[in-house]
PDBQT receptor file of N, H, CA, C and O in Angstrom, charges set to zero:
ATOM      1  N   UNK A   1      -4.647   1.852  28.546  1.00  0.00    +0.000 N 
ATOM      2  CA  UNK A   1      -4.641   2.880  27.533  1.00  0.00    +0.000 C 
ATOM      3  C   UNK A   1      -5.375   2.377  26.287  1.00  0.00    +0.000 C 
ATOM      4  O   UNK A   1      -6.180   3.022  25.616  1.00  0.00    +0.000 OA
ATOM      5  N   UNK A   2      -4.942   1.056  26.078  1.00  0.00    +0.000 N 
ATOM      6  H   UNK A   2      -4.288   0.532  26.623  1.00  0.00    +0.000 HD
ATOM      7  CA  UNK A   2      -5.806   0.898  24.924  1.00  0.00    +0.000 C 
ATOM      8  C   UNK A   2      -7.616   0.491  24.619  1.00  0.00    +0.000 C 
ATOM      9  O   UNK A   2      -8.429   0.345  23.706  1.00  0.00    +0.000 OA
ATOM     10  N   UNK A   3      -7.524   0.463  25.646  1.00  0.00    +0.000 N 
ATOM     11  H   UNK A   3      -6.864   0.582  26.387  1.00  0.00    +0.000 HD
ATOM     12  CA  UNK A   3      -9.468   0.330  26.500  1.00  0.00    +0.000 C 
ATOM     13  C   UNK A   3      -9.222   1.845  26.188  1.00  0.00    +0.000 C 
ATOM     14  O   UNK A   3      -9.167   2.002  24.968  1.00  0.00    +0.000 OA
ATOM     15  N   UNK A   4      -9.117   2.589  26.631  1.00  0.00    +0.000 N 
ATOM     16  H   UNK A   4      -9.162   2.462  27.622  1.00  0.00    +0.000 HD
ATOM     17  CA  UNK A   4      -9.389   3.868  26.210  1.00  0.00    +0.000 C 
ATOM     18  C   UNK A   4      -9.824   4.452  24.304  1.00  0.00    +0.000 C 
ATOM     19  O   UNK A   4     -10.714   5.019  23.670  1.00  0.00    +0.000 OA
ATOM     20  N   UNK A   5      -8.476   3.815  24.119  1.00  0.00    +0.000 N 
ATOM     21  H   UNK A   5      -7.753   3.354  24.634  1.00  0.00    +0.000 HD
ATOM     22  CA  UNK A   5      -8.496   4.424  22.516  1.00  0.00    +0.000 C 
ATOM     23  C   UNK A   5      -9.364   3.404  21.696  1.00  0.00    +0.000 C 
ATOM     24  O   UNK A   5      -9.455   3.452  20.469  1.00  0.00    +0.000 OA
ATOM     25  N   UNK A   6      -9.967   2.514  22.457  1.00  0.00    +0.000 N 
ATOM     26  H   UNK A   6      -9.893   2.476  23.454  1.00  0.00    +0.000 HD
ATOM     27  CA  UNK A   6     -11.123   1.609  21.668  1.00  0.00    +0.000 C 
ATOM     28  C   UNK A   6     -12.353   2.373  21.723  1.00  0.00    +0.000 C 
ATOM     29  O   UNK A   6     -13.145   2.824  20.897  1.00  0.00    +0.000 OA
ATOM     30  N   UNK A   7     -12.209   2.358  23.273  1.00  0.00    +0.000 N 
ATOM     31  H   UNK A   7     -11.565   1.992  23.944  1.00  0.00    +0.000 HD
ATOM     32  CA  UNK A   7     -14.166   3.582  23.471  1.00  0.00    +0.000 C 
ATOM     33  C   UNK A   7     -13.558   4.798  22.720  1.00  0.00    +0.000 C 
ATOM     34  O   UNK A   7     -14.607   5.377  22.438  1.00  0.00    +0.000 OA
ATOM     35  N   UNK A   8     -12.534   5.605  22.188  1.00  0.00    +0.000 N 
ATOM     36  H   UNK A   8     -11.682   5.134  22.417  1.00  0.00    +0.000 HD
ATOM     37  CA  UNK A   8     -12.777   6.665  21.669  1.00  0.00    +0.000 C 
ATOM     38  C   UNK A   8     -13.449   6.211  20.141  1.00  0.00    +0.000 C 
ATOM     39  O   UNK A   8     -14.498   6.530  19.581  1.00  0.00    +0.000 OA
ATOM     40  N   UNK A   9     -12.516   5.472  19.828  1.00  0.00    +0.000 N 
ATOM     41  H   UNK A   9     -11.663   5.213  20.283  1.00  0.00    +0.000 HD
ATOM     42  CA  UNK A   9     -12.630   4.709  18.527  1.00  0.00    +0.000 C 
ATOM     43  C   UNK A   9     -14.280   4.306  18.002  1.00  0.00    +0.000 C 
ATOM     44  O   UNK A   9     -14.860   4.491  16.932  1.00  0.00    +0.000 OA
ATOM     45  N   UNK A  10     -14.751   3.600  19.450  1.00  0.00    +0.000 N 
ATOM     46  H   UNK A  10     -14.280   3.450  20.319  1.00  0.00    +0.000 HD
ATOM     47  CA  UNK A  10     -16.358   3.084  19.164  1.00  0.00    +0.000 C 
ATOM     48  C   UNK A  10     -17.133   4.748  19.167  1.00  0.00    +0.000 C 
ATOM     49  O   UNK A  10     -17.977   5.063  18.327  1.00  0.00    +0.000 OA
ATOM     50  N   UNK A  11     -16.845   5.307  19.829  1.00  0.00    +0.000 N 
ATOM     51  H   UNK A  11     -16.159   5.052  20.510  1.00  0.00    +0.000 HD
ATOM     52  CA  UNK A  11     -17.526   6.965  20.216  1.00  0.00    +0.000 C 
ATOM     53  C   UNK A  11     -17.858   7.789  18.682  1.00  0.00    +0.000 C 
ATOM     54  O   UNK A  11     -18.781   8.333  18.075  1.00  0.00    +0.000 OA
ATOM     55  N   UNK A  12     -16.757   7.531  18.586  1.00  0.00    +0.000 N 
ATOM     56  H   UNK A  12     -16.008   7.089  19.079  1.00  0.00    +0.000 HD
ATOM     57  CA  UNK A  12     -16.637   8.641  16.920  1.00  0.00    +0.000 C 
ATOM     58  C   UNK A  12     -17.289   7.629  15.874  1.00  0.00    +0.000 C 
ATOM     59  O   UNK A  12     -18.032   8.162  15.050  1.00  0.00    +0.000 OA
ATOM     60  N   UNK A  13     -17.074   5.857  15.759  1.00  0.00    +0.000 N 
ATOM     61  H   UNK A  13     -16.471   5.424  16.429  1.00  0.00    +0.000 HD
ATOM     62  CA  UNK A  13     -18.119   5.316  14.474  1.00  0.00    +0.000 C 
ATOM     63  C   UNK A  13     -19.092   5.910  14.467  1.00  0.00    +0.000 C 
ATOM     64  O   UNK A  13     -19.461   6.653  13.557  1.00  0.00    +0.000 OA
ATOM     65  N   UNK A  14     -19.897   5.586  15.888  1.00  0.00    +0.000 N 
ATOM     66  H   UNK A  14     -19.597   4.982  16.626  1.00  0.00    +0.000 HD
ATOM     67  CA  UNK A  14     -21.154   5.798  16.565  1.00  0.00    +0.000 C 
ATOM     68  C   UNK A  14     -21.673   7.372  15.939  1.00  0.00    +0.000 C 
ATOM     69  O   UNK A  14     -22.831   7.486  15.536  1.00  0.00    +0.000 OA
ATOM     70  N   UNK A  15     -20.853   8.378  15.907  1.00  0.00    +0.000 N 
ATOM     71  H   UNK A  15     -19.913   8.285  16.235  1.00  0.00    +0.000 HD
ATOM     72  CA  UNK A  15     -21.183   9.387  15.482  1.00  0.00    +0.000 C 
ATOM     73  C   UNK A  15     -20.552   9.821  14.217  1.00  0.00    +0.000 C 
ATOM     74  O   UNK A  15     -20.028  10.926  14.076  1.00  0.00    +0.000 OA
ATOM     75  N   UNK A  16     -20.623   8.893  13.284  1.00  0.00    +0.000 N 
ATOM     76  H   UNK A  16     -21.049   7.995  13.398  1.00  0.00    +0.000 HD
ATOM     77  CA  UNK A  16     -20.172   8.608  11.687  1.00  0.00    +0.000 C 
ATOM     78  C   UNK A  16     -18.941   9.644  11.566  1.00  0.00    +0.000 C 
ATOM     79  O   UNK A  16     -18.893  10.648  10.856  1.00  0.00    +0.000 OA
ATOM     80  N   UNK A  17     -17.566   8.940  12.789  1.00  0.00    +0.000 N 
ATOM     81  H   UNK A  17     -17.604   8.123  13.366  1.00  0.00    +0.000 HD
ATOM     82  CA  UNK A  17     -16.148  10.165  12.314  1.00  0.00    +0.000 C 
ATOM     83  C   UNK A  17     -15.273   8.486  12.064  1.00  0.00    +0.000 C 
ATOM     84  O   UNK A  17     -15.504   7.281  11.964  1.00  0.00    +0.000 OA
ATOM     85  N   UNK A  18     -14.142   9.515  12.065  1.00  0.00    +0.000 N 
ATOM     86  H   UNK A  18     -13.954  10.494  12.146  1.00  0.00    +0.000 HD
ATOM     87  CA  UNK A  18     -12.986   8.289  11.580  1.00  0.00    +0.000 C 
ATOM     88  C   UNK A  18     -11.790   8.486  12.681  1.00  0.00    +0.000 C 
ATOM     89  O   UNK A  18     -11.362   9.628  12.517  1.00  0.00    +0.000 OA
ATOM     90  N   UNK A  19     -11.166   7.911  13.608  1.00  0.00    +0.000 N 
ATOM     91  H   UNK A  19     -11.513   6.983  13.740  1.00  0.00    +0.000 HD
ATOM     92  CA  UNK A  19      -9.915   7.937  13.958  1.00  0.00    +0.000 C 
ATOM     93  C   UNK A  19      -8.635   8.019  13.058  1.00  0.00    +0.000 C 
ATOM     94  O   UNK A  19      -8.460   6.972  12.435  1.00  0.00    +0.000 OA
ATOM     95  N   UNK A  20      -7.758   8.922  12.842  1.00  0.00    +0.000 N 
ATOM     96  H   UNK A  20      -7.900   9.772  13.348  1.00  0.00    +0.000 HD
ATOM     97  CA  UNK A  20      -7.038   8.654  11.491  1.00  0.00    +0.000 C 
ATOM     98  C   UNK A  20      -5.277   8.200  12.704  1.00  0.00    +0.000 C 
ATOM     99  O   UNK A  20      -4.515   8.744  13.503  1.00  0.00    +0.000 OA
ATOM    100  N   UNK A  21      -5.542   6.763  11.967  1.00  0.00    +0.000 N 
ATOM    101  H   UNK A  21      -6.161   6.321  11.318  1.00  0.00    +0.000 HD
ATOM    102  CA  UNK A  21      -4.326   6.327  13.287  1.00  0.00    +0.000 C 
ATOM    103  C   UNK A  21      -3.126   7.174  12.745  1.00  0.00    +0.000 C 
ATOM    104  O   UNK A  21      -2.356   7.225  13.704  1.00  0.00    +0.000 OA
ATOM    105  N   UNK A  22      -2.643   7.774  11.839  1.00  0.00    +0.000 N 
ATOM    106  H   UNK A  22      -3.269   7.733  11.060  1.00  0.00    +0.000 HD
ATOM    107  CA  UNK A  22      -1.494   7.870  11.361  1.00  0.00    +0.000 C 
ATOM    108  C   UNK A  22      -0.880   9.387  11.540  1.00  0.00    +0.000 C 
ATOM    109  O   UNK A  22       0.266   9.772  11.310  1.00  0.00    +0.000 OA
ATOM    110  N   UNK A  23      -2.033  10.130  12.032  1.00  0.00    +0.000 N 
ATOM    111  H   UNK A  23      -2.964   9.817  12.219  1.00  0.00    +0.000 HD
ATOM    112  CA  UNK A  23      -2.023  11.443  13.156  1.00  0.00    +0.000 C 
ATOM    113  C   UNK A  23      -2.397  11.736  14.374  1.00  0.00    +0.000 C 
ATOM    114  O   UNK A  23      -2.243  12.805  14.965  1.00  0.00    +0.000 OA
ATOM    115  N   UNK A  24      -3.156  10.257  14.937  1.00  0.00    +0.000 N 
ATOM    116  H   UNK A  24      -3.281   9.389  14.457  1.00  0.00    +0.000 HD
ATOM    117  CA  UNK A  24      -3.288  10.713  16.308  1.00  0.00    +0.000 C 
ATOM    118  C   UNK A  24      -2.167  10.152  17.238  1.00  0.00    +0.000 C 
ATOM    119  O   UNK A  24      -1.460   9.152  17.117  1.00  0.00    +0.000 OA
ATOM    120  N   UNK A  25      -2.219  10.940  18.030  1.00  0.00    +0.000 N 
ATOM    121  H   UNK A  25      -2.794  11.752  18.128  1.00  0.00    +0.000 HD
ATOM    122  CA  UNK A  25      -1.215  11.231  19.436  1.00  0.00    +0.000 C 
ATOM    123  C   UNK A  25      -2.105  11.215  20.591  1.00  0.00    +0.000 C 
ATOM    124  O   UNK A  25      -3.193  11.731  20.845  1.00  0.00    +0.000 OA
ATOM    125  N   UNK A  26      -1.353  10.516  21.157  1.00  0.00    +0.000 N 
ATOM    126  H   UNK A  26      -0.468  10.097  20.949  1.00  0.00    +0.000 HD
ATOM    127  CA  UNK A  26      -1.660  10.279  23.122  1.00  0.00    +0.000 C 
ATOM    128  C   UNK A  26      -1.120  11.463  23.799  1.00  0.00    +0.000 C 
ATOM    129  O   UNK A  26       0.068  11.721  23.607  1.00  0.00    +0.000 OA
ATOM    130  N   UNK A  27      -1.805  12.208  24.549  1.00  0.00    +0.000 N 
ATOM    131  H   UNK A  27      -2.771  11.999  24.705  1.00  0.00    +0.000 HD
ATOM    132  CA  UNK A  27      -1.324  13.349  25.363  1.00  0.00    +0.000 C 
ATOM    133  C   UNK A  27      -1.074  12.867  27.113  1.00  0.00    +0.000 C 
ATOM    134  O   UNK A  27      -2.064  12.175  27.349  1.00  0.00    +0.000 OA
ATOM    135  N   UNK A  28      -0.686  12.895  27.692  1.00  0.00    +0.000 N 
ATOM    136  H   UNK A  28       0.118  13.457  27.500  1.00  0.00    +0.000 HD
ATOM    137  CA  UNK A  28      -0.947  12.781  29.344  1.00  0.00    +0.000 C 
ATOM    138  C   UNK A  28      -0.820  13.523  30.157  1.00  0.00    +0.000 C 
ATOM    139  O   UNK A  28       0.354  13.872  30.287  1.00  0.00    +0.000 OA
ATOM    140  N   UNK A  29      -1.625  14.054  30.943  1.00  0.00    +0.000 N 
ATOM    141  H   UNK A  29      -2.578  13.770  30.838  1.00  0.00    +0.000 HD
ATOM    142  CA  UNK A  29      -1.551  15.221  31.653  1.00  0.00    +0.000 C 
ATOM    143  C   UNK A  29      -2.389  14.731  33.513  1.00  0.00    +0.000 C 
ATOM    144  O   UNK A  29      -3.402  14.344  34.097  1.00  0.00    +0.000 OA
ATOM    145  N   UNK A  30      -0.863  15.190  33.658  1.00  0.00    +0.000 N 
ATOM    146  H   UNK A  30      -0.040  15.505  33.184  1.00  0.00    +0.000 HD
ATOM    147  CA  UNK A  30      -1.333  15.157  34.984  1.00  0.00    +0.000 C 
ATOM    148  C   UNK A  30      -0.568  16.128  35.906  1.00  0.00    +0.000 C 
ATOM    149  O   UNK A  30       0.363  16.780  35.434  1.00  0.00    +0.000 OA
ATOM    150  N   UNK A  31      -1.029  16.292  37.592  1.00  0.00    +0.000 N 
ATOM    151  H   UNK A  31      -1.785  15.763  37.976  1.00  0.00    +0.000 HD
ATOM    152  CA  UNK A  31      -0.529  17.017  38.020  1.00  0.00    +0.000 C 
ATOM    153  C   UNK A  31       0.540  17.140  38.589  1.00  0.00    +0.000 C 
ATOM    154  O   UNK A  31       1.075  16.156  39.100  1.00  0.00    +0.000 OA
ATOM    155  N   UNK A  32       1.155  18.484  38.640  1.00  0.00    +0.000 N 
ATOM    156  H   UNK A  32       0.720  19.283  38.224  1.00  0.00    +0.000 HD
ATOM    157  CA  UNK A  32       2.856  18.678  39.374  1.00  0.00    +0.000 C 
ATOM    158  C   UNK A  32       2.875  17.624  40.616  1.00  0.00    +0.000 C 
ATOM    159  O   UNK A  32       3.904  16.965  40.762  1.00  0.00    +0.000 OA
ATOM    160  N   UNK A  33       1.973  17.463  41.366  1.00  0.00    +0.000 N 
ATOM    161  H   UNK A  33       1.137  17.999  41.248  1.00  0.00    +0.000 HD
ATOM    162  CA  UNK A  33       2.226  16.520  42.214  1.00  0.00    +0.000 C 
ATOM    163  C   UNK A  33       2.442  15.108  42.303  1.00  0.00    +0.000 C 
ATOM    164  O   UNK A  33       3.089  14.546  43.187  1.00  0.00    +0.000 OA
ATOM    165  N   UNK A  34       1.799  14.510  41.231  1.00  0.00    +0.000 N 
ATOM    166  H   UNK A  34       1.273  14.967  40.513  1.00  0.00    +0.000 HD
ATOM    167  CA  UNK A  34       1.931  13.324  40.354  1.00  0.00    +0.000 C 
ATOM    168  C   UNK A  34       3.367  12.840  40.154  1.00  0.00    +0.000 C 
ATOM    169  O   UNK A  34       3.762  12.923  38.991  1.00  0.00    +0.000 OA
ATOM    170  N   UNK A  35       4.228  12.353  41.051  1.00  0.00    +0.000 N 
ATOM    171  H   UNK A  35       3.907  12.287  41.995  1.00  0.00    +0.000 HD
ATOM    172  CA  UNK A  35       5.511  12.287  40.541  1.00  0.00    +0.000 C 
ATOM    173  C   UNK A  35       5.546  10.235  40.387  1.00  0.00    +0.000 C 
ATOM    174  O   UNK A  35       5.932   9.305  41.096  1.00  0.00    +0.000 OA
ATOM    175  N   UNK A  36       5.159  10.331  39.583  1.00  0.00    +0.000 N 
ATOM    176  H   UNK A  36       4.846  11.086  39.007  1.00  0.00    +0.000 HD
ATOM    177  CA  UNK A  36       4.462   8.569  39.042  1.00  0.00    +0.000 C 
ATOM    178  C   UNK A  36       5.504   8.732  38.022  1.00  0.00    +0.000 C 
ATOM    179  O   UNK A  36       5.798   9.829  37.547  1.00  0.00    +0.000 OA
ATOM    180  N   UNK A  37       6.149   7.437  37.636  1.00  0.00    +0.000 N 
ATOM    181  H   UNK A  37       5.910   6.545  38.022  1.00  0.00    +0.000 HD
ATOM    182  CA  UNK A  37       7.079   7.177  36.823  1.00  0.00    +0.000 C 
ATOM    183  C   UNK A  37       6.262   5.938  35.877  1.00  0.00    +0.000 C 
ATOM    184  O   UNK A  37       5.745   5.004  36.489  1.00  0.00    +0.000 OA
ATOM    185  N   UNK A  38       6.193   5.987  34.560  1.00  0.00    +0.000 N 
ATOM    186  H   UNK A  38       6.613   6.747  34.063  1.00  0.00    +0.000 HD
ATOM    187  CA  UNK A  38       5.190   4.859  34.250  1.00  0.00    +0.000 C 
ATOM    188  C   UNK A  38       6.013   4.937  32.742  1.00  0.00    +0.000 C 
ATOM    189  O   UNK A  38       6.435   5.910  32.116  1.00  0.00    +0.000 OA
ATOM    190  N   UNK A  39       6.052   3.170  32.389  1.00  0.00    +0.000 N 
ATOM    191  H   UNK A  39       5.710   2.380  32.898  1.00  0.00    +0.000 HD
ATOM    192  CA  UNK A  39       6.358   3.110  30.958  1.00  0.00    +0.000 C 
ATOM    193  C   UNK A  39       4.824   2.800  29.834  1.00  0.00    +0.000 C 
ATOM    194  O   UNK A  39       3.720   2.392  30.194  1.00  0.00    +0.000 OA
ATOM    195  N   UNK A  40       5.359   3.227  28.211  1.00  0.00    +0.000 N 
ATOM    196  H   UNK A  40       6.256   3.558  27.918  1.00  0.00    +0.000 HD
ATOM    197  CA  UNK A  40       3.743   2.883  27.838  1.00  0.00    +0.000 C 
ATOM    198  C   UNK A  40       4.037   2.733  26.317  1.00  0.00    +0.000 C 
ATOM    199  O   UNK A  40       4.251   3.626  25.497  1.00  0.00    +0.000 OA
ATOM    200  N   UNK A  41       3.999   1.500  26.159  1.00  0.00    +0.000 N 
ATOM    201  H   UNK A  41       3.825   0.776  26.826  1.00  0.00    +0.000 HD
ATOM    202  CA  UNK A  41       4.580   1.133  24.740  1.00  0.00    +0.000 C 
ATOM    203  C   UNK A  41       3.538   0.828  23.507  1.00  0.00    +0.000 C 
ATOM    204  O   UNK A  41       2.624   0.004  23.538  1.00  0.00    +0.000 OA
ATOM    205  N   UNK A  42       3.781   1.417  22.759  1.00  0.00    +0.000 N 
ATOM    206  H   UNK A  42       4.524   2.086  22.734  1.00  0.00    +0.000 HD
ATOM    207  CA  UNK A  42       2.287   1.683  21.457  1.00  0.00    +0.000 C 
ATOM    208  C   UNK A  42       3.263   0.828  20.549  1.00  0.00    +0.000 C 
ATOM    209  O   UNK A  42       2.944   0.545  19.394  1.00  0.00    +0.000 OA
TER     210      UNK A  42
């Protein structure tokens, strides 16, 4: 997850934005069939 929120992080410098850590939220979406049990500690 956090390889993720780095390339978002590098994505948006790259295109002169800002990540504002203190409102963003992790969403996860997956499907009804997906019955995966997973822990994920920020």
């Amino acid at each position: 997850m956090e390889l993720c929120v780095v390339s978002i992080r590098q994505w948006m410098k790259t295109n002169m934005l800002k990540l504002n850590d203190d409102k963003t939220e992790i969403l996860i979406i997956h499907p009804k069939s997906a019955h995966h049990t997973f822990f994920l500690e920020v």
